[in-house]
C-alpha positions, 0 to 999 in steps of 0.5 A: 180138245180131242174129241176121243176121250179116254179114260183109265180103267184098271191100275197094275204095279209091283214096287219097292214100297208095296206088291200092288195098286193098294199097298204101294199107294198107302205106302206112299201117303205115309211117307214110307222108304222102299230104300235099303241096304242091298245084300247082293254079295256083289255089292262091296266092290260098289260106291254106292251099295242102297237101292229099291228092290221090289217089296215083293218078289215076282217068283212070289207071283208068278209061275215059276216055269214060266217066270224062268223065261221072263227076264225081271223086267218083264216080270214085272210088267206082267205081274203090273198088267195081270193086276192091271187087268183084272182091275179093269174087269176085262176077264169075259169082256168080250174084247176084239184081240184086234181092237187091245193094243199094248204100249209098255216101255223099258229105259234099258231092257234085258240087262241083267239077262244080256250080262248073265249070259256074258257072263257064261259066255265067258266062263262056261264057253258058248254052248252055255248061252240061253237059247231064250237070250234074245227074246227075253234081252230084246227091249220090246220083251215086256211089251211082247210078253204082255200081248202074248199073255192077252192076246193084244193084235192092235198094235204093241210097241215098246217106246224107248226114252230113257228115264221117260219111256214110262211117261211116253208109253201111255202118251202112246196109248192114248194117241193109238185110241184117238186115232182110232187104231184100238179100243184098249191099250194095255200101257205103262213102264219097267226095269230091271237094272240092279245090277253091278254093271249099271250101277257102276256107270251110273256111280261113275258118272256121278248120277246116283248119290254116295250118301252113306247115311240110313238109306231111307233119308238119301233119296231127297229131292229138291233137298239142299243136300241132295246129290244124286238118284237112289236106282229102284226097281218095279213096273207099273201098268195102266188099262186105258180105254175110249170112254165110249168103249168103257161106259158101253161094257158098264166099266168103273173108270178112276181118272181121264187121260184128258192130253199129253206133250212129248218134246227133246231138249236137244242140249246135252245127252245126259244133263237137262237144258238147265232153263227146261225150255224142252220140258215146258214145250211138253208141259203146255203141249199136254195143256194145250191138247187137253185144253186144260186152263192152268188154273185147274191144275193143283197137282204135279208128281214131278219127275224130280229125282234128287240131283242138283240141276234137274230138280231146279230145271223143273222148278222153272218149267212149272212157273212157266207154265203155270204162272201165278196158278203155281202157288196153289198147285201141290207138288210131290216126288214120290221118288223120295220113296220109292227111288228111280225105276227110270222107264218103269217112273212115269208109269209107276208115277202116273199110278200115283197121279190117278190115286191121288185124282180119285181120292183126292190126296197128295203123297208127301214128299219125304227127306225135304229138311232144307228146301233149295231156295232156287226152287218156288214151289209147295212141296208139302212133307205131309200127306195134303188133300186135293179140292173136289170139283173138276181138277187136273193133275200133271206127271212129269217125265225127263229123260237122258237125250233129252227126252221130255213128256208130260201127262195131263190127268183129269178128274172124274 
């Protein structure tokens, strides 16, 4: 086990079931739906007209003028890393600008920035494009944004894997704070990709589902009627810290990052290897490196986003692992709920897997009515308490091009 160990010390986010850490957590034990009908005027040309819009709008949050210079999904990254700080008491702190690092991922970007300004491109000629295009598109603009506000001079990236950008943001961190290259790192996820365009590509391509029924039953992983993802929307941050630099500044920490494994399938550019060869490499990498014995795990918030092969796949890579330690391992898709944010999941999800380490419960998992018989695992559809003693919780990321990570948490 790496003999740094780091420690997560403030949560952020902004999500379709709640504005912050404490509503979007008891949203999520109670089983409630961040999906609905979206009232876009642009929606009647789509196939698929529900999504996962933020329960509370970023222009409630933040200030106005410089909100407008923010493209959405740096607004949510902000309004999660503002929390997210203020969380970890790191006002007055004291920190080194050189020693804070930022490591907040985006799947796509700036999409709606890029495609607004087309748009007045086409209609309004060239002159009508916003000279701050570029810098609010560029996918590293939440990240920037974030060390701009916090003055973060360690290092600040903006990994980019798909639906695993999240995820691999805070496997990042924690790699930047071994190697000793910060003290601190601001890391998490968003996106911001309601928008006609996206969605389209993604009903096109028989990603999301075309379920037309109430829009709070379609997302439903591992559901034998499942048929795709429900797009949603938000950003989630986590504040990770060496534990020696958090116990020195007497900080209150939630969880221990105790390793994580990052892995490609290499099989296809959108589907999964349908065996999750590349996912169990990730998941026993991050076993490995926090040399965690499986035994200890008894919690997993999959990636499970509710389409046909993924959900299978993951099954397969969790037995693998885990072996006959499976059968007592709680297992959650807070998807279900609160639909796919895509870079914004594995962080808004690894929020969820610190929550229910510290207070020792698990999220159901909602719309579950006829459990896939090719998937062996405990899926419970109630809120289920976790044991006490030291335990370990998994979160799980995948991502189109093959991208694999998985986060070992530990108690505290």
């Amino acid at each position: 086990m790496p003999s740094t160990r780091v420690v997560v010390t403030g949560l952020g986010t902004t999500s379709p079931v709640g504005g912050d850490v404490a509503s979007t957590w008891q949203a999520l034990l109670s089983g409630t739906s961040g999906i609905a009908h979206l009232t876009d005027e642009w929606v009647e040309q789509l196939p698929v007209r529900i999504g996962g819009r933020v329960a509370v709008e970023p222009s409630e949050v933040l200030e106005r003028v410089k909100a407008r210079r923010l493209d959405r999904s740096s607004q949510f990254a902000m309004v999660a890393a503002d929390q997210a700080w203020a969380d970890a008491g790191l006002d007055g702190a004291g920190l080194e600008p050189e020693r804070l690092g930022v490591a907040v991922a985006s799947g796509i970007g700036g999409v709606t920035t890029l495609l607004e300004n087309y748009d007045a491109l086409l209609q309004k000629g060239a002159r009508r494009v916003s000279p701050l295009a570029v810098p609010m598109l560029m996918p590293n603009a939440p990240a920037a944004n974030v060390s701009l506000k916090y003055g973060a001079r360690a290092a600040v990236h903006a990994p980019t894997s798909a639906c695993a950008s999240g995820n691999e943001a805070i496997a990042m961190a924690v790699d930047l704070i071994r190697l000793g290259r910060a003290d601190v790192v601001i890391a998490g996820g968003t996106e911001a990709a309601i928008h006609p365009l996206p969605m389209a590509a993604f009903a096109n391509m028989m990603a999301l589902s075309k379920n037309a029924a109430d829009p709070t039953t379609v997302s439903r992983p591992w559901d034998t009627a499942r048929d795709g993802f429900v797009l949603g929307e938000g950003g989630a941050v986590l504040v990770l810290e060496s534990e020696e630099h958090a116990r020195a500044r007497g900080a209150r920490a939630y969880a221990e990052v105790r390793g994580a494994g990052i892995s490609n399938d290499a099989h296809d550019i959108a589907q999964p290897d349908p065996e999750g060869r590349g996912g169990t490499r990730a998941i026993a990498m991050a076993l490995r490196e926090g040399d965690v014995d499986p035994a200890s795990v008894v919690h997993v918030n999959a990636h499970a986003t509710s389409t046909p092969k993924g959900d299978i796949a993951e099954g397969l890579m969790l037995h693998a692992v885990l072996g006959q330690h499976v059968d007592r391992c709680v297992v959650t898709s807070t998807k279900s709920m609160t639909g796919h944010l895509l870079g914004g999941a594995g962080a808004l999800e690894a929020v969820a897997t610190v929550m229910a380490l510290h207070d020792r419960v698990s999220p159901p998992t909602i719309n579950l009515d006829d459990l896939d018989p090719e998937v062996e695992l405990d899926i419970p559809t109630s809120r289920r308490d976790l044991p006490q003693g030291d335990i370990v919780a998994l979160n799980n990321s995948f991502g189109f091009g093959g991208a694999n990570v998985a986060v070992a948490f530990g108690s505290l």
